[in-house]
N, C-alpha and C positions, 0 to 999 in steps of 0.2 A: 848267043846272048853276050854282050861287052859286061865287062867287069863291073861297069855303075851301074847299067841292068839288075843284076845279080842282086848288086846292093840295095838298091830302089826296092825289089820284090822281097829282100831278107825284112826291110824296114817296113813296107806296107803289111809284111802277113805281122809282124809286131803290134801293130794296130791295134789287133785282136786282144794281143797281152796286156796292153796299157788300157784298152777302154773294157774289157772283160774283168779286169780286179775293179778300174773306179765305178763301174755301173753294177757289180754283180753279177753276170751274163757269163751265167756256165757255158752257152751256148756259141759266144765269142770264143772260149779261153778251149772248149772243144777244138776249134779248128784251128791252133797255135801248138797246143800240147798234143804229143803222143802217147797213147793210151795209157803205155809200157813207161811214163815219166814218172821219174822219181825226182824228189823235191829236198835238199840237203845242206843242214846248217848247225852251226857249233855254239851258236850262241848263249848258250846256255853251260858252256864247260864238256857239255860230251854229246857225241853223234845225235844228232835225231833226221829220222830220213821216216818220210812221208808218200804213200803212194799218190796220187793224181786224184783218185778217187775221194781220196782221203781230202785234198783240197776243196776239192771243188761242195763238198758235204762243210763245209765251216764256212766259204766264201757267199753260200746259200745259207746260213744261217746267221750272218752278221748285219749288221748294217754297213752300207757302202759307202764309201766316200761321196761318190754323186747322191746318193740321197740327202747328203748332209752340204752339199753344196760346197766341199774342200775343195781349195787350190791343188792344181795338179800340179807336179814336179817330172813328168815323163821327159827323161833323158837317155838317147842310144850314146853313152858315153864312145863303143869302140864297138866294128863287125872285120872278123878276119875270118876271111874266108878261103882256104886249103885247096880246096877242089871245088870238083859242081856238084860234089852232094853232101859237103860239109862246111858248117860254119860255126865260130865259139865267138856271142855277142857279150860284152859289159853294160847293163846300162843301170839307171838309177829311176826310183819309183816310190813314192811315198801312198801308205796306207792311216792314216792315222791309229794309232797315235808313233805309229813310225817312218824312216825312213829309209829306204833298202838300196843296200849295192848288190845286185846280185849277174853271175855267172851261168851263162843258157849252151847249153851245145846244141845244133840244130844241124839235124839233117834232111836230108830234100829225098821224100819219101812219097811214091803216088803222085809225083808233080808237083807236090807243097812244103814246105818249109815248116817241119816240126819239131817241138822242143822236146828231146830223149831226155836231159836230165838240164837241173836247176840248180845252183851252189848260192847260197844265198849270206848277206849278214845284215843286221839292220841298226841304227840308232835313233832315241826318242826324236820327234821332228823337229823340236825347238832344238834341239842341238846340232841339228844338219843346216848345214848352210849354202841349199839347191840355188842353184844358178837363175834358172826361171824357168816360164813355162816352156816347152818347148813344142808342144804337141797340144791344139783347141781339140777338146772332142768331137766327133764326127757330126756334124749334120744329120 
């Protein structure tokens, strides 16, 4: 597999993570995240780290952005990829009422690209100033 290869399939299984948070679809953000992910952010002044589990029990109980018909801001800001079975992406992803820069390390596990752990930070959306959309949701 060439290098853009590589990249192409880092960004397609992403898919999962961008339209699994804006549709709700634990069932997408399944086959992105690895079971064993942990979810990690300071934004609050001290550690909070969240099991997977834990996630997807709140993204199942909220309301979704696509039910609400929000603009989407899905951007693969940057994918660096070390080897063929590891990659650390940047990208950016708004939830209302926030906006996230968040940090994924992915490794290629079983033949698919999954997310071990998540480093996240976020600011309210009207104060993010996202580029545009980058990604239509899927058909």
């Amino acid at each position: 597999m060439t290098l853009n290869q590589d990249y192409q399939e880092i960004a397609a299984a992403l898919g999962n993570y961008f339209d699994g948070f804006y549709d709700g679809d634990v069932g997408k953000l399944r086959k992105i995240f690895h079971p064993n992910c942990h979810l990690y952010t300071a934004t609050t002044g001290s550690l909070a780290d969240a099991d997977i589990e834990t996630i997807y029990g709140r993204v199942s109980d909220r309301e979704n952005p696509g039910d609400r018909n929000d603009p989407r801001f899905d951007q693969i800001v940057t994918i660096d990829k070390s080897g063929p079975e590891i990659a650390f992406v940047k990208l950016h992803i708004a939830v209302a009422p926030n906006y996230f820069t968040d940090y994924l390390t992915l490794l290629k596990l079983d033949g698919r690209w999954q997310i071990i752990t998540k480093t996240y930070t976020g600011i309210p959306l009207d104060e993010a100033k996202p580029i545009s959309v980058v990604r239509e949701a899927a058909e």
